[in-house]
C-alpha positions in Angstrom: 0.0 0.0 0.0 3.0 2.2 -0.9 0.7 5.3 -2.6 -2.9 3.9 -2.6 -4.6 3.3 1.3 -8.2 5.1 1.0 -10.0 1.8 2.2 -13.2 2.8 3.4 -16.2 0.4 4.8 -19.6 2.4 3.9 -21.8 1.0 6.6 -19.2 2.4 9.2 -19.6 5.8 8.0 -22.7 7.7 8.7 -24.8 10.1 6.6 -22.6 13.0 6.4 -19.1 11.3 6.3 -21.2 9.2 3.2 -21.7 12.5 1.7 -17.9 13.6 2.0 -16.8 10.8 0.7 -18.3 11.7 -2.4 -17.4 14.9 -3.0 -15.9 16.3 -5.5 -12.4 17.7 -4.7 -12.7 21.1 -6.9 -15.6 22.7 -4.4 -12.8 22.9 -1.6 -11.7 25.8 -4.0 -14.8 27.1 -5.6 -14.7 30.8 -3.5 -11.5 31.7 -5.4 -12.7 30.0 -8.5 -15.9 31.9 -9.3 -14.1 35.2 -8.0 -11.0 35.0 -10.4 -13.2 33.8 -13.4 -15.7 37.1 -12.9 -12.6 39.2 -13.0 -11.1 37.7 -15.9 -14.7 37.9 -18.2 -14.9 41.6 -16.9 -11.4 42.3 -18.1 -12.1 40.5 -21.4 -15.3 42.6 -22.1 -13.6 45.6 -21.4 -10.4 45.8 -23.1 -10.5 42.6 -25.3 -7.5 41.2 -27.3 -5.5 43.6 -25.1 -7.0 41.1 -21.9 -6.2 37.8 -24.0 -2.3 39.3 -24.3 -2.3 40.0 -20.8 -3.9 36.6 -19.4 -1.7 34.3 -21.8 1.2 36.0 -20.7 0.1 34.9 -17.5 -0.6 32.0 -17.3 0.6 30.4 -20.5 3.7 32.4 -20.5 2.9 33.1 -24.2 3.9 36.1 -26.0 0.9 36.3 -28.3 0.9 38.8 -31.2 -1.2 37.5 -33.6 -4.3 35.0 -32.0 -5.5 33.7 -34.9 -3.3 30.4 -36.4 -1.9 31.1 -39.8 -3.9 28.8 -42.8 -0.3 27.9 -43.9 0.9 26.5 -40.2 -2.5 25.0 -40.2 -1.6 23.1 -43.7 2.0 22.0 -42.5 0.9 20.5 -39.6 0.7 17.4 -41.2 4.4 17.0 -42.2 5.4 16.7 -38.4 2.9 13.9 -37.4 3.8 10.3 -39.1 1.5 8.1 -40.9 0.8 5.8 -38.1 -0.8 8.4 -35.8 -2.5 10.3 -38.9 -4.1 6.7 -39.8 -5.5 6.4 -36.2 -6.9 9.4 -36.0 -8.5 8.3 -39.3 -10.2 5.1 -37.7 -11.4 7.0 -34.9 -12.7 10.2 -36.8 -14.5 7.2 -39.1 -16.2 5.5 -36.3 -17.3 8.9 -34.5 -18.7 10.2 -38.0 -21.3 6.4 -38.0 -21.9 6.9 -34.4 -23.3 10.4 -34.6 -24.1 10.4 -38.2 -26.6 7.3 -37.1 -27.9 10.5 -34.5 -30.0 11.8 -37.5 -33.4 12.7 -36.5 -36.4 12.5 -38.5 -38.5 15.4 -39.9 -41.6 14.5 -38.2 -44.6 15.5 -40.6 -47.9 14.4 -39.1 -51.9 15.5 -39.9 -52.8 15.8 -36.5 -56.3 16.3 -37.4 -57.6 16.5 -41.0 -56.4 20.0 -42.4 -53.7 20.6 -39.4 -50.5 19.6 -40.2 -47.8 19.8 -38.1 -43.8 19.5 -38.7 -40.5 19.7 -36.3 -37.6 19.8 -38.4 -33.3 20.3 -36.9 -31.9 23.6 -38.2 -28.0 23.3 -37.0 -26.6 26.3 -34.9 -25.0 29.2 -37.1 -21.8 29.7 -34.9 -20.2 27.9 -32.8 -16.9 28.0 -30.5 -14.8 25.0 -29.6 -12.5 24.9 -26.5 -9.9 22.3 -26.4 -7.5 21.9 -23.5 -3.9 22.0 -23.9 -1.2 22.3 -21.8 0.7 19.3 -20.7 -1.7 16.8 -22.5 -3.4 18.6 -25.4 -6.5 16.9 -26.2 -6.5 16.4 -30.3 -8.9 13.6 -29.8 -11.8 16.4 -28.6 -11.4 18.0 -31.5 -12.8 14.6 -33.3 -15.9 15.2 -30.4 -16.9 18.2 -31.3 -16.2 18.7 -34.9 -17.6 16.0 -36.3 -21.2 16.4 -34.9 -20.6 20.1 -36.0 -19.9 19.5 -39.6 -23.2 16.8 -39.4 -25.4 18.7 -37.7 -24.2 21.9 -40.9 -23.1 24.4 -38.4 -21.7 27.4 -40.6 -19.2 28.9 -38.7 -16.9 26.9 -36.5 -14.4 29.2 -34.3 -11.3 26.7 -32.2 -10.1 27.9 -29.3 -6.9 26.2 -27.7 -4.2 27.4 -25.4 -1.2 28.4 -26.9 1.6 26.9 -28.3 -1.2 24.5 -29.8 -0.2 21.7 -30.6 0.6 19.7 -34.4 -1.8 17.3 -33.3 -4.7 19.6 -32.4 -4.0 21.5 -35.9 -4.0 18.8 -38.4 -6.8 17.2 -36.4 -9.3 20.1 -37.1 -7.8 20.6 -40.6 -9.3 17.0 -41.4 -12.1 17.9 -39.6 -12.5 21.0 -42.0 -11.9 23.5 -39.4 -9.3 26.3 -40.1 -10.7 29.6 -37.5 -8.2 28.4 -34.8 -7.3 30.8 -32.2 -4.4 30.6 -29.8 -5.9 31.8 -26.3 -6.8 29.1 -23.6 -8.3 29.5 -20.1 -11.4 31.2 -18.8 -10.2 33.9 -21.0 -10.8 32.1 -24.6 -14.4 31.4 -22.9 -14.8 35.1 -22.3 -13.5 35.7 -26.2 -15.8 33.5 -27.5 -19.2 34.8 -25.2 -18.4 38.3 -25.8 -15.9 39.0 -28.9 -13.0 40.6 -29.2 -11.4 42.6 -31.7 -10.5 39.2 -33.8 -12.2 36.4 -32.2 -16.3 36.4 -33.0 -19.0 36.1 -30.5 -20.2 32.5 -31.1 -24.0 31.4 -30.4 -22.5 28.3 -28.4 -19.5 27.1 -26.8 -18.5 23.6 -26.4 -16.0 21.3 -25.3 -14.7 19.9 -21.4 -11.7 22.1 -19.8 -10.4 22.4 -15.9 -12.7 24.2 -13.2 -11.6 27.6 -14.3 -13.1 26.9 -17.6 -15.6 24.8 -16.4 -16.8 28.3 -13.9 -16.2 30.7 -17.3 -18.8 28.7 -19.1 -21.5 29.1 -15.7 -21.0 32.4 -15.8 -21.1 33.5 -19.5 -23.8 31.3 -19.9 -25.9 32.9 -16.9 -25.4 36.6 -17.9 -28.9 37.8 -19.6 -28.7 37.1 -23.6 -25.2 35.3 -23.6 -23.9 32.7 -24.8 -25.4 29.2 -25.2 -22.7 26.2 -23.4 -22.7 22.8 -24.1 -22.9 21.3 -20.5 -20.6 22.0 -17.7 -17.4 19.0 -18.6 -15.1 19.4 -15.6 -12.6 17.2 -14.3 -12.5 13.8 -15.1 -14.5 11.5 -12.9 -14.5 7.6 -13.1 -16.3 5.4 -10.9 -16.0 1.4 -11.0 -18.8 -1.2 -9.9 -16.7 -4.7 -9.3 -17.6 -8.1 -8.3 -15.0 -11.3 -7.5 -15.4 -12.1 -11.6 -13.5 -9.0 -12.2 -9.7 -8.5 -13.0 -7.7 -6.3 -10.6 -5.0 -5.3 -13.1 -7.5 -4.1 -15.5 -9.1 -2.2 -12.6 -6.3 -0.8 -11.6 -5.2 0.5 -15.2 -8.4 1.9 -15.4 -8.3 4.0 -12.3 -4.9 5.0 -13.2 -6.0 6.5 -16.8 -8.3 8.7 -15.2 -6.1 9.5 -12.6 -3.6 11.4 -15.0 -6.2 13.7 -16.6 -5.3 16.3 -13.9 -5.2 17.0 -10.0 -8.5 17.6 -9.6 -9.9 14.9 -11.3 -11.7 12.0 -9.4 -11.6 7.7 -9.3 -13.7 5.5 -7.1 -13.9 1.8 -6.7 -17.1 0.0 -5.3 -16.9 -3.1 -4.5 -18.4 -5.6 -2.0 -15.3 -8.6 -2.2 -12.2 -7.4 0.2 -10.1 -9.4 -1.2 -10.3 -7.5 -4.7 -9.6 -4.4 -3.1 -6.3 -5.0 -1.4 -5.3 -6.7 -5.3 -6.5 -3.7 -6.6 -4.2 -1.6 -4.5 -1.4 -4.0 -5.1 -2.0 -3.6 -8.7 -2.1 0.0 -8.7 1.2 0.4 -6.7 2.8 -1.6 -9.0 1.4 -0.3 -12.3 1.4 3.4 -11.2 5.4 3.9 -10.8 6.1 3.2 -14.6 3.8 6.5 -15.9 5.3 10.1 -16.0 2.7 11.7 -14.6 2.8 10.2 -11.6 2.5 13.4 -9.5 -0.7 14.0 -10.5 -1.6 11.1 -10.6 -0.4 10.4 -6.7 -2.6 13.7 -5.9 -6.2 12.3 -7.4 -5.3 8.8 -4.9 -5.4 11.1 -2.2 -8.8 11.7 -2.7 -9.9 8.8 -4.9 -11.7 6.1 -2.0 -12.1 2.1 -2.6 -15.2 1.7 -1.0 -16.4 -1.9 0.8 -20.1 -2.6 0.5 -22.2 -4.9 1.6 -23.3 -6.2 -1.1 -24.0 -5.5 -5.4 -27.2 -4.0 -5.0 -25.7 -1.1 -2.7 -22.4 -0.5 -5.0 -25.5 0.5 -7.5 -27.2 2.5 -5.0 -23.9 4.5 -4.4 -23.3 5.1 -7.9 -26.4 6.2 -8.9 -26.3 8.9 -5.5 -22.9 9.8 -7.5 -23.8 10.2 -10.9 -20.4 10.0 -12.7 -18.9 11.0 -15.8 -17.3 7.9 -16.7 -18.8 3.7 -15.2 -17.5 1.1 -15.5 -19.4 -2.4 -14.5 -16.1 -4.9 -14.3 -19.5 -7.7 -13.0 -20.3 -11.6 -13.7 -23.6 -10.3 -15.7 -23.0 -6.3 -16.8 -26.2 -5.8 -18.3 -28.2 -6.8 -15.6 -26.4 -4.5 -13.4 -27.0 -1.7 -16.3 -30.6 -2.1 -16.1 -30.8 -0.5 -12.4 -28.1 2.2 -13.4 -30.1 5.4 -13.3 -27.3 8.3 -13.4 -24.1 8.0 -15.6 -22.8 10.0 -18.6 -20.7 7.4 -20.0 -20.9 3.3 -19.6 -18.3 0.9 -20.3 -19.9 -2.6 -19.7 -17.3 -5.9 -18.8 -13.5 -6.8 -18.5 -12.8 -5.7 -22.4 -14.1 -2.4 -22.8 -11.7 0.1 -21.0 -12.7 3.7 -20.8 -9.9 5.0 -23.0 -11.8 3.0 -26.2 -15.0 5.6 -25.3 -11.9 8.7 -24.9 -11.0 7.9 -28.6 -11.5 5.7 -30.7 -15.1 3.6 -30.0 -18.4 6.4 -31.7 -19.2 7.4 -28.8 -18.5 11.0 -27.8 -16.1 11.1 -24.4 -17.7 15.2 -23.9 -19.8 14.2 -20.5 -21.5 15.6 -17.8 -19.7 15.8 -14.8 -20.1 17.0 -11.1 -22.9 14.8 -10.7 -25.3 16.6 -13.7 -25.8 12.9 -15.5 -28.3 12.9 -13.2 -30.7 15.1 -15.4 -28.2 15.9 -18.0 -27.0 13.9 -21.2 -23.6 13.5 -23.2 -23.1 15.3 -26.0 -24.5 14.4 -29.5 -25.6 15.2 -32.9 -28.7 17.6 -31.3 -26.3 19.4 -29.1 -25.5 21.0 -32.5 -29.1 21.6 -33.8 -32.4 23.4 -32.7 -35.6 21.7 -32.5 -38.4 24.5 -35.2 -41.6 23.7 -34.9 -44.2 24.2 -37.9 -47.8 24.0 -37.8 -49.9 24.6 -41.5 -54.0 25.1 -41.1 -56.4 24.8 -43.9 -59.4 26.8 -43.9 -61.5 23.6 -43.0 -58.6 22.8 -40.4 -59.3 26.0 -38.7 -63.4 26.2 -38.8 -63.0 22.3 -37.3 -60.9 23.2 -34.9 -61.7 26.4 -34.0 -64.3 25.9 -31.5 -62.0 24.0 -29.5 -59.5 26.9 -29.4 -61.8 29.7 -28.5 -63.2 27.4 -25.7 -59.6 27.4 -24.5 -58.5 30.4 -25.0 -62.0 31.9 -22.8 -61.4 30.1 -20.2 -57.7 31.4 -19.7 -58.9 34.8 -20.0 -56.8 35.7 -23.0 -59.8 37.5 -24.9 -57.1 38.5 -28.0 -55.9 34.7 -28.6 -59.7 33.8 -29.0 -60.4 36.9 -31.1 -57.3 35.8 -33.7 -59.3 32.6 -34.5 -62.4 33.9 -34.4 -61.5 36.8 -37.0 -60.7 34.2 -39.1 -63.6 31.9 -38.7 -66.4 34.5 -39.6 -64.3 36.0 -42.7 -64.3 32.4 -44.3 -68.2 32.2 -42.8 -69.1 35.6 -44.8 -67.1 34.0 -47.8 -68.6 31.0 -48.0 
């Protein structure tokens, strides 16, 4: 038990050490959080591009002269990845496009009575902005998340924000994806740009894509001032949570705690489980496996506050997890499936001892942009719709009105609204007198 020793029995703990136990690390910080984040968009909105110089001087210690990524670095970005990344990224920007190209809706057309017809048809969103995080681990595989639904759904204008120096990776990545508006600004501040507008970076409709809890706070508050901007869904840190039984292998548990684990200090891993005996393998397992990656500091910092918990039993692993709600489950059980029917409140399922959550971070359809912070509780991951708005179209026929028209003044009277029933009935005795 060299770095891993958060071994915690459930039923010893009562209600409000339950409740600690699953909280998330980043609301230990939220005061200083919200504050820095309302002083950075206030900055932004007042003295744009100039803010953006001054905040990625400061904390991407970036001299930034010109935001906006030259097509022709854009192009060459290509040259400096080889053939055997550039063909993966193929495979997984072919299985995404099937995934949510199978997310098509319908154009529902139905008479709902004889002469009213009515219609809902997907228009997609004119702009939109993308944020994908950089820093030590830039994300090019987001960009495969969020541009492909994008260029489905028809969006016209795509703006990509990423902190700079972005990388190769996350260039050619959106050039394949057909997206060549890239900006070099990162941070609350590119979520301010992208709300508000700056001198070169356009106000977008909607902004998209996961980022740490500073970015994660810029979208709350952008998307909470009156008109602003639209966000996807608030995508924090990375949370995994495991449901285990004696079938399951503690090496592969153990890797998959650790891949999480690495996204960043404040991300989140917890193990349920009811055998003991897994547990302490797991633990075994994850001193062992954990030494040999390069991130280990961070990834020693998210054990600190990543529990195995001992249950009694199956049923109250489920129980736990669905109180939870995480980003990322995975069910390492004898049957999965039966376990996924009771599964209320997750963003993301992995199901069984072959299907690791790095398959659903790149390469499997499905889109790794997820609720977190316990929202997969009401919200949903992201997908084709995300992209699209729901129009609604109704068509009446004279005989469609005069048929239905006694139905809406009768309605209309009894809510008082004297003008709705006078707009139908206007109508009615002008076809009346015609007829």
């Amino acid at each position: 038990m060299k770095y891993f020793k958060n071994m915690i029995y459930w039923n010893k703990l009562n209600s409000k050490e339950q409740k600690k136990i699953l909280s998330r690390p980043f609301l230990k910080e939220s005061g200083i959080i919200k504050k820095t984040v309302k002083e950075i968009i206030k900055n932004v909105r007042n003295s744009g591009d100039k803010a953006l110089k001054k905040y990625t001087f400061l904390f991407d210690k970036q001299d930034v002269n010109e935001f906006q990524v030259a097509e022709k670095k854009i192009i060459s970005s290509e040259l400096y990845l080889n053939d055997v990344l550039k063909n993966s990224i193929a495979i997984a920007k072919k299985n995404i496009m099937l995934f949510h190209k199978a997310q098509i809706s319908s154009t529902i057309d139905i008479e709902t009575e004889i002469g009213v017809r009515c219609q809902q048809i997907h228009l997609p969103l004119n702009s939109i902005g993308i944020y994908i995080p950089g820093g030590t681990a830039p994300l090019f595989s987001t960009v495969l998340m969020l541009a492909i639904p994008a260029k489905i759904a028809g969006c016209k204008e795509i703006i990509l924000c990423s902190p700079p120096p972005i990388s190769n990776e996350i260039l050619y990545t959106a050039h394949v994806c057909g997206i060549n508006n890239i900006f070099q600004v990162g941070g609350a501040q590119a979520i301010a740009a992208l709300s508000l507008g700056t001198e070169t970076i356009p106000k977008v409709d909607k902004i998209f894509g996961p980022g740490n809890a500073y970015v994660t706070e810029a979208k709350l508050q952008v998307s909470s001032i009156f008109n602003g901007t639209a966000i996807d869904m608030l995508a924090g840190p990375s949370e995994l949570l495991i449901i285990a039984d004696n079938s399951a292998n503690p090496d592969f548990i153990a890797a998959d705690l650790l891949s999480q684990a690495e996204h960043g200090m404040s991300s989140q891993v917890i193990l349920l489980t009811p055998c003991i005996e897994l547990a302490k393998k797991v633990i075994l397992s994850l001193d062992k496996q954990s030494s040999n990656f390069s991130r280990l500091p961070e990834i020693l910092m998210v054990l600190k506050n990543s529990p195995i918990i001992i249950t009694e039993n199956l049923s109250e692993c489920i129980k736990i997890s669905n109180i939870y709600g995480p980003e990322h489950l995975i069910i390492q059980t004898k049957s999965p499936r039966e376990v996924l029917h009771y599964i209320s409140n997750a963003s993301s399922i992995f199901l069984g001892l072959w299907s690791p959550e790095s398959a659903g971070d790149y390469a499997s359809g499905t889109n790794h942009v997820l609720p977190t912070y316990g929202k997969s509780i009401s919200n949903s991951s992201l997908g084709l719709s995300d992209f699209q708005k729901r129009v609604l179209i109704q068509e009446l026929t004279p005989q469609g009105l005069i048929k239905l028209s006694n139905t809406l003044q009768i309605l209309s009277s009894a809510e008082k609204l004297d003008a709705h029933k006078n707009a139908v009935k206007i109508r009615v005795d002008f076809l009346k007198e015609k007829i």
